[in-house]
C-alpha positions as CSV (number, residue, x, y, z in Angstrom):
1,X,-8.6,2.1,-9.1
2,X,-6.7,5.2,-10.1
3,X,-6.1,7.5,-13.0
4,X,-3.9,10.2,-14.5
5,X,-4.2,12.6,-16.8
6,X,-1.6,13.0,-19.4
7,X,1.0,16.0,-19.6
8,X,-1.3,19.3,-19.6
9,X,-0.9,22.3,-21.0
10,X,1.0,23.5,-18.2
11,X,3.0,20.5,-18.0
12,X,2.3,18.7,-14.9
13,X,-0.4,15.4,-14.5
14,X,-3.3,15.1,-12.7
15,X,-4.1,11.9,-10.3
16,X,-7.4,10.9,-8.9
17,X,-8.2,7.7,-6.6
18,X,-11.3,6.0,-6.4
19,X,-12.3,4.3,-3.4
20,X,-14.1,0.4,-3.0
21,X,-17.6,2.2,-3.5
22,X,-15.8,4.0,-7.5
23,X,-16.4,7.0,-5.6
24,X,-13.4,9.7,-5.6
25,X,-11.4,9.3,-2.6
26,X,-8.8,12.1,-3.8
27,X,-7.0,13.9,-6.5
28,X,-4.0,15.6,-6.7
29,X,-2.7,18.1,-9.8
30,X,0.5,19.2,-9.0
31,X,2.7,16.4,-10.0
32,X,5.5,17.6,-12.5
33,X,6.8,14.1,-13.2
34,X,4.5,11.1,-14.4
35,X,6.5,9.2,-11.7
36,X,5.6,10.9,-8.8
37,X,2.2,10.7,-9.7
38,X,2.2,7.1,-10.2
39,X,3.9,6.2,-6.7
40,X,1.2,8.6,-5.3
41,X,-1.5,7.0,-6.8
42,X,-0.3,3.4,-5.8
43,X,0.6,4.4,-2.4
44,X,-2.8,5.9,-2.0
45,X,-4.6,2.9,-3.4
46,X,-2.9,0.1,-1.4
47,X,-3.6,2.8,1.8
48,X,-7.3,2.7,0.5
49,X,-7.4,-1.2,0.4
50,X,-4.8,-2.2,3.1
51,X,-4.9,0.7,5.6
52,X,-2.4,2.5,6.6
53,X,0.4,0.7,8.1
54,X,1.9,3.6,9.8
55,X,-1.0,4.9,11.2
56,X,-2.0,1.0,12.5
57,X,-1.2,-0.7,15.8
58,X,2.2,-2.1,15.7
59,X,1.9,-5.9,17.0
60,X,3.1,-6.9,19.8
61,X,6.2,-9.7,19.4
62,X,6.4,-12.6,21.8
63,X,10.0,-12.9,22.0
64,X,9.3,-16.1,24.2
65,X,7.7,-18.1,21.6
66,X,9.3,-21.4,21.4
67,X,8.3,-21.1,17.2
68,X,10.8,-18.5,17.4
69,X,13.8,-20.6,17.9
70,X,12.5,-23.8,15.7
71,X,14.7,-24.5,12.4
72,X,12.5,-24.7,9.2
73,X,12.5,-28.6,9.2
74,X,10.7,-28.3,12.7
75,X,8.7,-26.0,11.6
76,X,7.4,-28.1,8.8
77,X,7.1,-31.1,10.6
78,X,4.7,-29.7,12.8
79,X,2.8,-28.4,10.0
80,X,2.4,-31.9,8.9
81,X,1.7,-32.9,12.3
């Protein structure tokens, strides 16, 4: 969960992220434009439930898997299989 403050005095919005526990996992309140603040927030949050994609191992691609070169329709028939 996340939430952000609305335009402040000095005119910029403050952001804080709550972790799985509700606990604060960060804030931030710098953020001139309610947008910025909002793709912060989100970015944080999915990085807070998901990981971190760019920090993660990247897998490994078995180029010389024979699902790679089946058509949908083959696909799906095995499926059924």
């Amino acid at each position: 969960m996340w939430t952000m403050s609305a335009k402040r005095a000095d005119g910029t919005f403050k952001v804080e992220v709550f972790g799985l526990s509700g606990d604060m996992a960060t804030s931030r309140e710098d953020f001139t434009c309610p947008g910025e603040a909002r793709a912060f927030a989100e970015t944080t949050q999915r990085q807070i439930l998901f990981g971190d994609p760019i920090d993660g191992p990247t897998p490994e691609i078995d180029w010389n898997d024979p699902l790679l070169d089946m058509t949908d329709d083959e696909l799906l028939s095995e499926l059924e299989a």
